[in-house]
N, C-alpha and C positions, 0 to 999 in steps of 0.2 A: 416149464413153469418157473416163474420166478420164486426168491426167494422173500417175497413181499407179506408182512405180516398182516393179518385179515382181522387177525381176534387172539386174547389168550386162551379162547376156547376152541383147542384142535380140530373138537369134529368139523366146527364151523368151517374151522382154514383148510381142512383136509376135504369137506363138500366142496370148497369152493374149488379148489384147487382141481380136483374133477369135473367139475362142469366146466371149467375155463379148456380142460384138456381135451374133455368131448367134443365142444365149439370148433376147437385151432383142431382137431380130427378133421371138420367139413369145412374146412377154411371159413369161418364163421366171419364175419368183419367188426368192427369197431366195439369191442370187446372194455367195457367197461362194470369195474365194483360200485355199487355205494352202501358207504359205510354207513349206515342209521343208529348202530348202536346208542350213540347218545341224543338221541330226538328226541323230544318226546310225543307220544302219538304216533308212532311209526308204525306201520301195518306188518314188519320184518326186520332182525338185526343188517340184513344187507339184500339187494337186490341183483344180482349181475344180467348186463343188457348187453343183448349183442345183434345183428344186422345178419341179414342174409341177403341173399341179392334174386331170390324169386322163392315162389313158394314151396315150389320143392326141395329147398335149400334147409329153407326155413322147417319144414317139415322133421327133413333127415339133421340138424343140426338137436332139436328135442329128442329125435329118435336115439340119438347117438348120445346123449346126454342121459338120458334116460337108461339106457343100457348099460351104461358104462359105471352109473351111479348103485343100482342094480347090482350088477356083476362085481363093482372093488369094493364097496362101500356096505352092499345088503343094504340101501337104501331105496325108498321107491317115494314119488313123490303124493304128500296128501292129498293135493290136490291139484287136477288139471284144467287148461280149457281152451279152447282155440284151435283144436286139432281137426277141426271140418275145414274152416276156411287156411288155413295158415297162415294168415296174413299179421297173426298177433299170436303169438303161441307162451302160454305163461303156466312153471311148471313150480308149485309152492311144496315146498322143503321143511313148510314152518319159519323159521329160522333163518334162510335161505329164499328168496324166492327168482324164480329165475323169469325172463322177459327177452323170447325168443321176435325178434319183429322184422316184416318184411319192410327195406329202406324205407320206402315211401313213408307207413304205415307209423315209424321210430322219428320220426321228422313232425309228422301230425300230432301226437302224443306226448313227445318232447317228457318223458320223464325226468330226463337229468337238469332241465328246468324246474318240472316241478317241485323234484326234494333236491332242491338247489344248495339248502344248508347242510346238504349230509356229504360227508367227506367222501371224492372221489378219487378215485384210481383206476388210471387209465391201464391197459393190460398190450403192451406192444404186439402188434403181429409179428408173428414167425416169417423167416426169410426163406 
């Protein structure tokens, strides 16, 4: 993980920093922050979105997220939803909300369009 600052507030940067590592666990794809903090009307201080490349992917890339968040963190997430179909999997942190999506699905939805004003950071894939 980079050494990329998310927030002055640790847990934030330390949740994120775990879900980005869960993600690059299931080689997750296009791995992107946004930063909302200063919106106003934001539904979250930040969002991280990332791709899968089928459902099962998409599936074990939450799962791994979840667990991991769980097990370093003693974190669990408020709130879930999407985990029938996969094809949109979104796991809320509060603070954090995360937006697991099948390509297709991240393309139709186009979140980083739609909070287009919130600062983004792109999260390199692992070689």
């Amino acid at each position: 993980m980079s050494n990329t600052k998310f927030s002055s507030n640790k847990d934030n940067q330390l949740l994120i920093e775990t879900i980005i590592d869960g993600i690059q666990d299931v080689k997750g794809k296009d791995i992107v922050v946004l930063d909302m903090e200063k919106l106003p009307n934001s539904v979250a201080q930040y969002f991280v979105i990332c791709s899968g490349e089928s459902s099962t992917q998409v599936d074990s890339i939450a799962q791994t997220i979840a667990r991991k968040t769980k097990t370093e963190l003693h974190e669990k997430p408020w709130h879930q939803e999407g985990m029938n179909n996969a094809e949109w999997i979104l796991l809320d942190y509060v603070n954090v909300v995360v937006h697991v999506f099948y390509r297709d699905r991240r393309e139709f939805y186009n979140l980083e369009d739609l909070w287009a004003d919130a600062k983004t950071i792109s999260i390199p894939e692992l070689s």
